[in-house]
C-alpha positions, 0 to 999 in steps of 0.5 A: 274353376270347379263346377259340379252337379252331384247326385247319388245314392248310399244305401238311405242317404241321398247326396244332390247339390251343385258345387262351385269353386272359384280357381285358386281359392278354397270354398268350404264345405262345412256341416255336421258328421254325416251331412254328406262333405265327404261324400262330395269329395270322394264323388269329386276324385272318382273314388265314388261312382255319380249315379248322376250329374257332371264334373268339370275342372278349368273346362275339361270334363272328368264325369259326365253322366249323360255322355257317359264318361268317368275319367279313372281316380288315377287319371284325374289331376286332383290332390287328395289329403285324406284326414288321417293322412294315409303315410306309408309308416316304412316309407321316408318322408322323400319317398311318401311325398314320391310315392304318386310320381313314381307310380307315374313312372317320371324320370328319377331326376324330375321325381327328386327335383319336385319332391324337393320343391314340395318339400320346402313348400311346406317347411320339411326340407330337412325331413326327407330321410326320417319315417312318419313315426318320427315326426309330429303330427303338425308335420305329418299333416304337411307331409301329406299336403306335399304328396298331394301338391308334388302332383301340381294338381288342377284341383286339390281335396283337402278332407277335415284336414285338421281334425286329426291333431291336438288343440296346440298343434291344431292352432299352429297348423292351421296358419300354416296351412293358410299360407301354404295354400295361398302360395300354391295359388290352387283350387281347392275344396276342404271340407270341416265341422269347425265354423272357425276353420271354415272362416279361417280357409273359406273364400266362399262357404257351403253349409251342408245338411243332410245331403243338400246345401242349405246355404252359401256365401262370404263369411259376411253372407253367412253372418248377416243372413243366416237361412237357419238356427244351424247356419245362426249357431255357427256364427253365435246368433239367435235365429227366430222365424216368425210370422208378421202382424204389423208395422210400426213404421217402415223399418219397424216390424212386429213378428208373432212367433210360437201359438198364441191361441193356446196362451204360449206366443210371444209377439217381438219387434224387429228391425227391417235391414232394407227399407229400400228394398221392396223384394225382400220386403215380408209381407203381413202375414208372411214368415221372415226371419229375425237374428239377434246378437247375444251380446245385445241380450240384457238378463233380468230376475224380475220383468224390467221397466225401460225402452226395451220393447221385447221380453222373454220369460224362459229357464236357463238351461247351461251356462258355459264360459265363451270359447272364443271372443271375449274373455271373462264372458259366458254364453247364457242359454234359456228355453223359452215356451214360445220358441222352437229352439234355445235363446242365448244370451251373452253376459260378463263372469261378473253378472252370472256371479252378481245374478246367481244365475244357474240351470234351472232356475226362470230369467227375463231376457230383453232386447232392444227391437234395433238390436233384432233383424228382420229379413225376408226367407 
């Protein structure tokens, strides 16, 4: 079990968080370049100083500012998988894997009994003579998986280990990586950019922005209550905030979003998820945030007729085939006056073909009001 509380300084950029991780499952940290994930594993080995804050690892204390302690880099029991790997080029694959036994100085025939064991941990026994030159970078990445887990480490640092490989190779390691990390069974922190990635590895997710954790949870935490349009567009929702103005009924809202004093608001209807609650209840006249699946998005040249109760009126500004999820469809995305950030809708090839539908040009974009959530925050 990992606890941390961080806190430091580099140069503009302010890092303070708190960070938790679960023993023997891999939390996630995921967010954009500069949003501080490495950071917070560089904070984590000692290879940055905390101005501030607290390390502890299965109940032992690496850093701790107020008793001032800072156990060494060298001396802390954590693995470390830099995301260019770092091999020694002139060195053997057996003596990359040996090198921090050896700086250890263990016996020879533990160094070549763990090594060994590292080795056909992650599928490269037969690879202990050749250089890093001479092999894949697929093979590479797990050559250094096995320089960090020969040390039978307490905690393992896993720093975008993907980024560095190709699309093929990429999609061959990661299931590999996934089931060489559930056999090892250790606590582990791997930071990444790739939302896939983090649902593909992350026990527990932790989004960062700008040095701070906006939000965490399960996989399911992130999609069914996404705390904003960054967290919504990783897991392909729209994210509205707006204000309430009435009820319909119990579980039926109306939301003003955008100024309607200057003729540019809207007014939409959305569901409540939790009639029962009363906490997570918006009140009137509070913001509460509302989510919308693409898929549940219907395009129209024309204002359409029909039980659809909401309707936005914006220009379509890309139109780009879905990367992931169903084939044949696109991701439509409009810019609407009365909303802060872009409104995306998902439709079939054969629609945006029927439909003419490219930059430019306006649409009307209607949702059921089942199809939208609202909750409170």
């Amino acid at each position: 079990m990992l606890t941390a509380t961080l806190n430091t300084h580099l140069g503009a950029f302010h890092l303070t968080t708190e960070l938790a991780a679960e023993s023997g499952k891999t939390t996630v940290l995921l967010g954009e370049s500069g949003s501080g994930k490495s950071t917070i594993l560089r904070l984590l080995a000692g290879l940055l100083d905390l101005e501030d804050g607290r390390i502890v690892v299965d109940g032992i204390t690496y850093a701790d500012s107020e008793k001032r302690l800072l156990v060494p880099a060298q001396e802390r029991p954590f693995g470390y998988v830099f995301q260019d790997y770092v091999l020694f080029p002139h060195l053997s694959i057996f003596e990359n894997v040996a090198f921090g036994l050896r700086a250890q100085r263990i016996a020879r025939p533990i160094v070549r009994a763990r090594v060994e064991q590292a080795l056909e941990q992650v599928q490269l026994a037969g690879l202990a003579s050749r250089r890093p030159g001479q092999i894949s970078g697929g093979q590479q990445q797990r050559v250094a998986l096995a320089r960090a887990l020969v040390l039978q480490p307490r905690l393992l640092l896993l720093d975008e280990p993907l980024s560095a490989l190709d699309i093929q190779t990429k999609r061959e390691t990661r299931q590999e990586l996934r089931r060489i990390l559930a056999q090892a069974g250790i606590t582990t922190v791997l930071v990444t950019h790739d939302y896939l990635d983090a649902l593909l590895f992350g026990h527990h997710i932790v989004v960062l922005d700008h040095g701070q954790v906006i939000q965490h949870g399960s996989q399911q935490d992130l999609m069914e209550r996404p705390h904003s349009s960054y967290v919504a567009e990783l897991v392909g929702l729209n994210f509205l905030r707006g204000r309430v103005v009435r009820y319909e009924t119990d579980a039926l809202c109306a939301l003003a979003f955008g100024d309607g004093q200057s003729g540019q608001g809207v007014e939409l209807e959305a569901t409540l998820e939790d009639t029962q609650s009363t906490t997570g209840k918006p009140q009137m006249g509070e913001e509460a945030s509302v989510v919308v699946d693409p898929r549940s998005v219907t395009l129209h040249h024309n204002p359409p007729d029909g039980s659809a109760r909401n309707l936005l009126r914006g220009e379509i500004v890309q139109v780009i085939p879905v990367v992931s999820g169903a084939q044949g469809h696109m991701r439509v995305t409009l810019r609407v006056d009365a909303l802060p950030h872009l409104f995306t809708a998902e439709v079939t090839s054969a629609s945006v073909t029927h439909m003419g539908l490219q930059e430019g040009i306006l649409i009307y974009a209607t949702f059921k009001a089942v199809e939208a959530r609202i909750y409170a925050g």
